[in-house]
N, C-alpha and C positions, 0 to 999 in steps of 0.2 A: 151346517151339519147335513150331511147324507146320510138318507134311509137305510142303505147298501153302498158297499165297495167292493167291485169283480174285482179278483188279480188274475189279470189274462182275457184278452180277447182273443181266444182261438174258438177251435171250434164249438166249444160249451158258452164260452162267457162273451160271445154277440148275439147269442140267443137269449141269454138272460137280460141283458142290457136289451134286448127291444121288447122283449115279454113283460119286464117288470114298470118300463115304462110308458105302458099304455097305460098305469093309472097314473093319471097326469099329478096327481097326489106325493107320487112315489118319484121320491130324488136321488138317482144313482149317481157312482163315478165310478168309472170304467179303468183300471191301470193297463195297459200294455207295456212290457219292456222294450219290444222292436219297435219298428216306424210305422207310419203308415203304408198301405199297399200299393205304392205310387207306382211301382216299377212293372213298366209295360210286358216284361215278362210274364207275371204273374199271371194279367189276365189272358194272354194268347197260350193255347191250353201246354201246345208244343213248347214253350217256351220253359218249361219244365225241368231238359236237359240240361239249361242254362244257370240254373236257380241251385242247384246243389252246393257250388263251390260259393256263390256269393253269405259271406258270413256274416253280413248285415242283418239277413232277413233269416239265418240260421243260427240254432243256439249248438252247430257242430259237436254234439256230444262223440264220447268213445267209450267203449266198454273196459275193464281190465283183460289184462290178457284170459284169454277163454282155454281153461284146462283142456276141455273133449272138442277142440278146434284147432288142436296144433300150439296152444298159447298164443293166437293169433289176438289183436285187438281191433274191435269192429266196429268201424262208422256207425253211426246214429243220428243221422239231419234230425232235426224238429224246427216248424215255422218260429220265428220270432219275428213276428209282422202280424198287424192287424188279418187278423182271420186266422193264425197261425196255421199248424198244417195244413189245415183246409187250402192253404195258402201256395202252398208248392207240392202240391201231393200226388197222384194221377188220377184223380176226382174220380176213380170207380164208385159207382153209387149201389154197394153190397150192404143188406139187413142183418143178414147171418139167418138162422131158422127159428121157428116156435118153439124147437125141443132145446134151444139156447137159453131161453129166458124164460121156458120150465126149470131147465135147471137151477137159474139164479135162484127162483123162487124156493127149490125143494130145497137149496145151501142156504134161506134163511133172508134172504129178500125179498120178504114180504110184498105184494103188491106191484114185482116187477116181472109175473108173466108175460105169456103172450097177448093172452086176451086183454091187458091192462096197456100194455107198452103196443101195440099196433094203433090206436086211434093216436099216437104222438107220431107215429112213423107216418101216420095219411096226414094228420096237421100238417107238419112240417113241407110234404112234397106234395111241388107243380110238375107232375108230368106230363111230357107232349104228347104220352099217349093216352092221355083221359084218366078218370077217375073209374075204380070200381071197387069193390069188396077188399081189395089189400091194399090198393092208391089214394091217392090224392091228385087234384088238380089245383089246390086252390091255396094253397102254401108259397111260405116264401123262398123255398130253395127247388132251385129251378135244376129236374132228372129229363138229361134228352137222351134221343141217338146220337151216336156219331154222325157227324156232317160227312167227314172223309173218312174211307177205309180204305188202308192198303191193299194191296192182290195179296201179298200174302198171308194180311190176316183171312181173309179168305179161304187160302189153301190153308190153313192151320183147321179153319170150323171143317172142310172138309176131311182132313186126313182122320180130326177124330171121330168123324162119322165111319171113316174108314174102318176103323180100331175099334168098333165097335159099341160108342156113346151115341146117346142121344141127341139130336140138336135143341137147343133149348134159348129162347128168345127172349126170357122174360127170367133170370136168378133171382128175381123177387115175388115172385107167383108162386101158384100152388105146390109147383116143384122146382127146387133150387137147381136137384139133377141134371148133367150136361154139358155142354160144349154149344159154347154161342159167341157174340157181342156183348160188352158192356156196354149197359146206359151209364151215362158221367153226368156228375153235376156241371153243367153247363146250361149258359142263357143265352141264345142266339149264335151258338159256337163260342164266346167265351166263357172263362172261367168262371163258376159263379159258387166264391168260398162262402162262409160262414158272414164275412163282413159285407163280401157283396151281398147276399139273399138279406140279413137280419140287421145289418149294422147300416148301409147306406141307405138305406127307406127313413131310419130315423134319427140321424145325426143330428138333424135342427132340431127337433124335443128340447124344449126348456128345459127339461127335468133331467136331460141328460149330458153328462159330462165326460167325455173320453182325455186321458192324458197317454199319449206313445212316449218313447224313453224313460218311461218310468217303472223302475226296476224295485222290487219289494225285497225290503229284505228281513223282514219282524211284523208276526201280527200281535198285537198286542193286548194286553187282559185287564180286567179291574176287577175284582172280586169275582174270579173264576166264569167270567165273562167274555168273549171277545168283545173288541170296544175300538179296536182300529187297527192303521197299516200304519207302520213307519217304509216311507221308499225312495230315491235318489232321482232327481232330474240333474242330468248335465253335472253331475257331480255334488250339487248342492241336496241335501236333506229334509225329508217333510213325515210330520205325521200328519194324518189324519182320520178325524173321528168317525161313527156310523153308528145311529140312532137304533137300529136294527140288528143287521147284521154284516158279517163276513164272508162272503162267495169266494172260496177260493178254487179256479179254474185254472192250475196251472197243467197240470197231464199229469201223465204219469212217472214224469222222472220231477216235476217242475214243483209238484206238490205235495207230497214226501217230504222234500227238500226243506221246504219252506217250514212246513210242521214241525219238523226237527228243530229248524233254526231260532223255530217259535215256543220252545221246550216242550212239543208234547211228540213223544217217539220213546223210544228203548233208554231208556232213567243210563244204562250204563255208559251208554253210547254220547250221549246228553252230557253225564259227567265229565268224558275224557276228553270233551271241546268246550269245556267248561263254561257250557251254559246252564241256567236255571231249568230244573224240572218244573213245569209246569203239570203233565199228567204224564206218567207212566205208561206208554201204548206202545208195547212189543211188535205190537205189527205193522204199524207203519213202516212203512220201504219195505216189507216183506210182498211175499206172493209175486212177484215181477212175474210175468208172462209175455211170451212174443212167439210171433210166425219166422219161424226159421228157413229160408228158401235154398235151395237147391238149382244151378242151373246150368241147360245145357246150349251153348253157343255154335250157330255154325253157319259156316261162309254160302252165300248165297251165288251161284253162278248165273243170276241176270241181275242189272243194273237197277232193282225196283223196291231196294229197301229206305229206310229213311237216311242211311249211315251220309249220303253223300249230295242229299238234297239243298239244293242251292238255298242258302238260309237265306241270301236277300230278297228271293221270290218270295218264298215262305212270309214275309215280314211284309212286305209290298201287298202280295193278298190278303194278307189276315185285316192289317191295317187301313189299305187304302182300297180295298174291292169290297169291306164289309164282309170281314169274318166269312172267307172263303179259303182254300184249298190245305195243304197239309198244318199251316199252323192252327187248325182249330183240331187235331186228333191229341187224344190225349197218351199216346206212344203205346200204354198198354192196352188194346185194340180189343183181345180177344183173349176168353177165358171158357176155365172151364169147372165144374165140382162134378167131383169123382168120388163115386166111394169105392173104398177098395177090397181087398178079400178080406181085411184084416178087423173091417169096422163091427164098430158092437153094435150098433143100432143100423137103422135106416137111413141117417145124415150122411151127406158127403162126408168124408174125410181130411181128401185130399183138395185142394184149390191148383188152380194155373193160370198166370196170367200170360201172355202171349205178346211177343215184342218185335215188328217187319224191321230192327234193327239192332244192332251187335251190342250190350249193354254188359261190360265187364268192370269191377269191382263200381257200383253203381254210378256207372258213365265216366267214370273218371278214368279210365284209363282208354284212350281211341286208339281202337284198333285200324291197321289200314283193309281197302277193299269194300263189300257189303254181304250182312248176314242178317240171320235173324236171332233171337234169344224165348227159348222157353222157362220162366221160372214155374215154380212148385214147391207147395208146403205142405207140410202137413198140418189141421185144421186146431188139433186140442192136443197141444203137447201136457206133455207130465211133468217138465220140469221146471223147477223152479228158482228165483231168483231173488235181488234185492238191489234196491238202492239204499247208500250209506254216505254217509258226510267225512267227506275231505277233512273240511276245517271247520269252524264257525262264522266264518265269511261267509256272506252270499254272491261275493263275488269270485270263489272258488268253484268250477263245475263238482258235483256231485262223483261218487262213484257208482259205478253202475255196473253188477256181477251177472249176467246174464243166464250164467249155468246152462247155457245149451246143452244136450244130451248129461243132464247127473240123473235124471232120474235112475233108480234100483234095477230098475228091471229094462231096463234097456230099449225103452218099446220107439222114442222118441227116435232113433238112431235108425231100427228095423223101421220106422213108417218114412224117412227120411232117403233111405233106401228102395223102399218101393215107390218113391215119388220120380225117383232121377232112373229108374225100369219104365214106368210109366211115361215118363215124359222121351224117354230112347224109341220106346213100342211106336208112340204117334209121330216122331219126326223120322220114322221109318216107314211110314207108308206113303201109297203111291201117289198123293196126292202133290210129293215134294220132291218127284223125281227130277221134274223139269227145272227145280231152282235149287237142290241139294247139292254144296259143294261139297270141301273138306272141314272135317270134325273141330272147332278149336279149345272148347270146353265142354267135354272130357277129349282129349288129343284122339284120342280112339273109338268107336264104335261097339268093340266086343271086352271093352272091361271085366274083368272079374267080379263078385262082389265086394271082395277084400279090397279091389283096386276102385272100385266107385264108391268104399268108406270113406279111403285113405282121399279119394278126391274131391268129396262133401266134407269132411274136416279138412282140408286146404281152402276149399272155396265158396263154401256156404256165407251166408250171409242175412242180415235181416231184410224182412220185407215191410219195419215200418209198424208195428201193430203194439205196442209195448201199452202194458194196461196192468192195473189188479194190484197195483201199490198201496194204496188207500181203503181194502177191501169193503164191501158193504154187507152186511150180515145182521143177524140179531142175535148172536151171539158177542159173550160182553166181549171176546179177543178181537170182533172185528172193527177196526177204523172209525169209520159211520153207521150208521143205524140207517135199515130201509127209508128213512125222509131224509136220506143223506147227513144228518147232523153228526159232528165228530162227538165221539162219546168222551163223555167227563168234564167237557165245559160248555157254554148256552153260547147261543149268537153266534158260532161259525161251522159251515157245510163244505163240504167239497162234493163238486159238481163236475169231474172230467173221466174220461175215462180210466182214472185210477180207481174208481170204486169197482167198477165191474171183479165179480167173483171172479169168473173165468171168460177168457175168449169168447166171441163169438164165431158162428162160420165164417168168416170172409171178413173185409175192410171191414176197419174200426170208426170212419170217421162218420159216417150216416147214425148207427148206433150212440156215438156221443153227444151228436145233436137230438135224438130222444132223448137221451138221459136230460139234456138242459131242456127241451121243452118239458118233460114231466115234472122237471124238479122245479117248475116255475108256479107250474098247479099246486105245487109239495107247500113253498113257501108262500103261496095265494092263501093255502089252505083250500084249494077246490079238488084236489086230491088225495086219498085216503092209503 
């Protein structure tokens, strides 16, 4: 009998698995559905470009066609591999701001400000630039600089010094505001996911038991209790029990899914795949939220983007010189938080990640030549979505309604607009003279706005951030309650970043590593 059973080791549930088993008392078992993180891509940061198409290690989701996108239907990678996202992701190591997790607090999540949730942000991080009032050094996920930086990410921090931003060195300091470098989760130039920082320190723990290809498909109850998983290895069937409780870390499409599957979601929805209602909870799958990007592409007239760099080099360094020359970048180089005319507050609004190489429909289509790629989101959209169940398989993908631009008032569209203005202004200044070819997304320079809608509903795309499935609230409509427990039955939590109310500023996955370190205190009880 285990204490605990995580479903999902991604980035929540290898945190929990090392946290919960330093009381040598406490006996978990870990399920993951992908494999282990064998695959040398993984950890070479570049290796990144590669990892998209491999469907081993991705649970390849897709949206329904998208109304206010053309009806277009849009990729969704997510990790299925020990460490999960954390796993193939571009390891920017983004917080988001304090006026984010005031808000959680003011919508009813208790005890999840800033002043509460920053000592789990400095737990959790080793950074190479020391420890001070907003850091950590002494943590086990390892926040560095980049080893290598393009020239052109370069000229990008330049141009938008040009345009009139600030330079900014640190988007985790006292001002997020700027145009700089990301720090990435990386350890000595490799990758350093969720399994590497928290999962491989304590694999040999007695107390700790990891199973990979094991795919969950029912957690199961006894007097309004959870009490275990039913899950599949290799095709064969297993339940088992948990003394304690249920951790479920699947994300944000992965644990929705499973709640459903588990009868507790929308009673009507439950009926019509005729499964048992276990609890009536309308909001699960609701709230979906995601960073919607905008991008603009263009050919670079000197030889010095990533598009055409000898991969055997690439692989020979990284691997045989000791994590040296470009496979240790993690492609998106350089970014930027902007706020823009339109913001309510003083937060950025808008984000940019910045690319010294030509990334259209995300990398999968190779372009010939060399260029670069601006993307751009905007930070708190309005609108919102859902996840809903196919069938009562678990071995059906989920649906997944993203609703890009439905909000009423339109504002998602309007800030989505001023990103790809934005992002024209700075790939127009002088700083890009010498490497500026010709335009490839948007084909033109002097669009319209009517004609840069019409080209952000063809070509938008996500950037990866989907959260708020599972809301957390103290209100009875929401999911879980601020110590994450699912409301209406004892013994099971969700821990991923499906609880999050709403967005934060910037990458999601630093952010869901707090959420598992607090929730480790939650369930310690050293947490209030």
């Amino acid at each position: 009998m285990y204490d605990y059973i995580i479903i999902g080791a991604g980035s929540a549930g290898c945190v929990l698995a090392n946290r919960l088993t330093e009381d040598p008392d406490c006996k978990v078992l870990l399920l993951e559905a992908g494999p282990r993180d064998w695959h040398p891509f993984i950890h070479m940061p570049a290796g990144l470009a590669k990892l998209g198409g491999n469907l081993t290690i991705n649970w390849d989701y897709s949206t329904v066609p998208e109304p206010q996108l053309h009806n277009r239907v849009l990729w969704w990678p997510r990790g299925k591999v020990l460490g999960g996202s954390s796993s193939i992701n571009a390891m920017c190591y983004i917080r988001g701001v304090a006026g984010d997790y005031d808000d959680w607090a003011a919508q009813g999540a208790n005890g999840w400000n800033w002043k509460n949730v920053l000592p789990y942000f400095r737990r959790s991080e080793r950074n190479e630039r020391g420890a001070d009032a907003l850091h950590g050094d002494q943590g086990p996920l390892y926040v560095s600089n980049l080893r290598h930086v393009n020239p052109l990410t370069r000229v990008f921090i330049e141009a938008g010094q040009q345009a009139g931003y600030v330079r900014n060195d640190d988007f985790n300091g006292t001002s997020q505001i700027g145009v700089g470098q990301y720090q990435v989760t990386q350890k000595n130039g490799a990758r350093c996911s969720s399994a590497v920082a928290y999962l491989d320190p304590v694999k040999s723990r007695h107390n700790l038991t990891v199973i990979t290809g094991a795919k969950a498909s029912r957690i199961t109850f006894d007097q309004g209790r959870a009490s275990g998983v039913t899950y599949s290895v290799g095709g064969k069937a297993f339940h088992q029990s948990a003394a304690r409780e249920i951790l479920l870390s699947g994300g944000a499409i992965n644990s929705p899914q499973l709640l459903m599957l588990s009868g507790i979601g929308p009673a009507a929805q439950l009926r019509r795949h005729g499964i048992d209602v276990v609890v009536d909870a309308p909001q699960v799958g609701e709230n979906l939220q995601d960073h919607l990007d905008t991008s603009a592409l263009v050919h670079c007239s000197q030889r010095v983007s990533y598009d055409r760099v000898s991969e055997l080099k690439t692989a020979f360094d990284f691997f045989l010189r000791g994590h040296v020359g470009a496979g240790t970048s993690n492609i998106a180089e350089g970014g930027a938080f902007l706020r823009s005319r339109f913001a309510p507050d003083e937060r950025a609004d808008i984000q940019l990640h910045f690319i010294p190489a030509m990334i259209d429909n995300h990398g999968r289509n190779r372009l010939p030549g060399d260029g670069y790629t601006m993307h751009a989101c905007f930070l708190r959209p309005h609108s919102r979505g859902r996840i809903t169940l196919a069938s009562a398989s678990a071995g059906d993908k989920p649906r997944i309604e993203a609703n890009y631009f439905s909000d009423p008032e339109g504002f998602d569209l309007k800030m989505t607009l001023e990103c790809a203005r934005i992002s024209r202004d700075i790939l127009a200044q002088k700083a890009f003279d010498p490497y500026r070819g010709a335009p490839i997304h948007p084909s033109r320079n002097d669009l319209s706005d009517a004609e840069l809608v019409d080209f952000i509903r063809s070509k938008a795309e996500t950037v990866y951030h989907p959260v708020g499935t599972c809301r957390m609230g103290s209100d009875d409509a929401a999911v879980v309650d601020p110590q994450l427990r699912v409301r209406g039955v004892d013994g099971l939590r969700v821990i991923d970043a499906s609880v999050m109310p709403t967005l934060v500023s910037g990458n999601t996955n630093a952010p869901t590593i707090m959420i598992a370190e607090r929730a480790a205190d939650l369930i310690a009880g050293r947490a209030g």
